[in-house]
N, C-alpha and C positions, 0 to 999 in steps of 0.2 A: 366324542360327545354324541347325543341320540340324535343330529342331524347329520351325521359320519364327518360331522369334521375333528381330524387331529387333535389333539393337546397336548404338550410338552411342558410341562413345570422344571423349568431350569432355574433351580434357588441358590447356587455358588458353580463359579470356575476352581474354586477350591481344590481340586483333582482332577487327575488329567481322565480324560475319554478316551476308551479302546476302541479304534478303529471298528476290530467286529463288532462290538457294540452299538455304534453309530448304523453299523448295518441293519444287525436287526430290528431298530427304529425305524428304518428307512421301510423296512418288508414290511412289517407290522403295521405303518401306516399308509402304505401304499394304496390300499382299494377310498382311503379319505380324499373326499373332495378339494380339503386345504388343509393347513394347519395352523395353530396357531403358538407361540414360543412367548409362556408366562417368564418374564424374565422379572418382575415384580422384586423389590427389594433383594437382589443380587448384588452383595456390596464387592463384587468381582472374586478376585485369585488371581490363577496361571494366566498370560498371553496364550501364549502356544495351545490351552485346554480351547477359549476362545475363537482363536482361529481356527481349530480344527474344525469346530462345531461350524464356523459359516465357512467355508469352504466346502459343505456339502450343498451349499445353495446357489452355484455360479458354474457355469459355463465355460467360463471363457476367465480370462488374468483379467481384472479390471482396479482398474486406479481408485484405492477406497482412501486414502487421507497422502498427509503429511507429520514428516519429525523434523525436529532440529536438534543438536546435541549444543551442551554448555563447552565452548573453544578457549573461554581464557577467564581470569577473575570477575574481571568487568561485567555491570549490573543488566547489560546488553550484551555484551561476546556472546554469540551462539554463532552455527553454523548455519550456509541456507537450508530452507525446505527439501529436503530429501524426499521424493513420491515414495510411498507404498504402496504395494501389489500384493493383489488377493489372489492365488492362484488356485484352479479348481482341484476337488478330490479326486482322484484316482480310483475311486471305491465309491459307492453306489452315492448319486446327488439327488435333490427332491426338486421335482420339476414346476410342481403347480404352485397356486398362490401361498404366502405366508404371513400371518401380521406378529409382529413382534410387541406383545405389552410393558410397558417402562413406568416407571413413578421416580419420583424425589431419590428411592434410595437404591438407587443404580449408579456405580462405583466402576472405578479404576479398567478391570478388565470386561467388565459389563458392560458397561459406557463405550468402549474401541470395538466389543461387540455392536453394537446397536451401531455405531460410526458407520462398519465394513455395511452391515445387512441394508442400510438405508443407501448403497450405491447400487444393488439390485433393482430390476425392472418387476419382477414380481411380488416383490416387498413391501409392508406398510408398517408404518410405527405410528401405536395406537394408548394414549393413557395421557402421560402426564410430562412435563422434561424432566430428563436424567439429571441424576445430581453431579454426573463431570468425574474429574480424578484420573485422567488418563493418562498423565505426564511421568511415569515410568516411576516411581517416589526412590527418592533416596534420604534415609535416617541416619542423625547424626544426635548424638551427645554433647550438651553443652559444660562447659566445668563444673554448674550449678547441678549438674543432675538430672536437668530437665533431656527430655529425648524431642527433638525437632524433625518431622518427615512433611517432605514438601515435592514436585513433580520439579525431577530434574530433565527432562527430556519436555518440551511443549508438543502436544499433538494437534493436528489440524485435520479438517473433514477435505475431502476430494474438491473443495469449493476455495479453500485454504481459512476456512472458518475456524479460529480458534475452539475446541472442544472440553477446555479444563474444567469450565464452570455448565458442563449440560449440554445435551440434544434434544432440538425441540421436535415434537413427535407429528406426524402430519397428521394426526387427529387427536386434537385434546379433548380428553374423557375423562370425567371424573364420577368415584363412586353418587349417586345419588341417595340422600337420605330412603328416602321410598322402597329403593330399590334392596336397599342395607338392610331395612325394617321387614321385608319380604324373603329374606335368604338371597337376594338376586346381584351378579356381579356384572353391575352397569358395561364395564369395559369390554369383559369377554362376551357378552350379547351384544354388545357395537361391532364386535371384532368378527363375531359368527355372522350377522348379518354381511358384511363386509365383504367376505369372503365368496358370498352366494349371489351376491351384484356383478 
């Protein structure tokens, strides 16, 4: 952007990300002050596209949530809280500030995105809360025909906060009329400011 900070429009995990790829994001934005990761209406995809992508943002293994798996019929049978670990990339990581932007329709792998990146020290999540779905879905057929997909796996944030139903962002920002009526997008001038604090 014309104040050298970064932009990334990440609009689906839909496909996975090539490594070199990631690199040359990384070089390309390198002389930017920050950056900032529109993740706006990502109704997710891949895990593993997800993780790749923050795993360019840590250092170090860091404890980003919890799973539980279904252990028997029973409307409770799960297993305990299993920790997840974020492990760093091997290939070029971004070192300076990041804010991550979220709304209502941030989904499934988009959501476990925003989970990992919100256990970062140089991370902010900036808009609106995610709309959840991270519980792994599993779809089934009923006799009638009807198709049933529901999260069979619960996920929990590093807090052991339930994350099915949303993450709430640590700066809620909402479009402002005004701003709408002027071409101007409220969030990402919260998020540029932000940055420069």
């Amino acid at each position: 952007l014309d104040d050298n900070t970064g932009y990334v429009r990440c609009a689906s995990f839909s496909n996975d990300i090539g490594e070199g790829n990631l690199d040359e994001i990384m070089y390309y934005l390198a002389p930017c002050n920050g950056m900032i990761i529109d993740l706006r209406s990502n109704s997710g995809g891949m895990m593993t596209t997800a993780e790749k992508l923050a795993r360019r943002f840590t250092n170090e293994d860091r404890l980003v949530g919890y799973i539980r798996h279904k252990t028997g019929k029973g409307h409770n049978d799960f297993s305990e809280m299993a920790p997840q670990y974020m492990e760093p990339s091997a290939n070029l990581r971004w070192q300076k500030n990041v804010v991550v932007l979220t709304n209502r329709e941030v989904y499934s792998a988009a959501n476990d995105f925003v989970k990992c990146m919100k256990c970062f020290p140089n991370v902010k999540i900036v808009g609106d809360h995610t709309g959840g779905g991270s519980g792994l879905p599993f779809t089934s057929s009923l006799p009638n025909g009807w198709t049933v997909r529901f999260s069979a796996c619960p996920t929990y944030d590093a807090q052991r906060q339930q994350i099915e139903f949303g993450i709430a962002p640590d700066y809620e920002v909402n479009l402002t009329s005004d701003d709408f009526h002027q071409g101007k997008d409220t969030i990402i001038e919260f998020a540029r400011k932000l940055l420069v604090e």
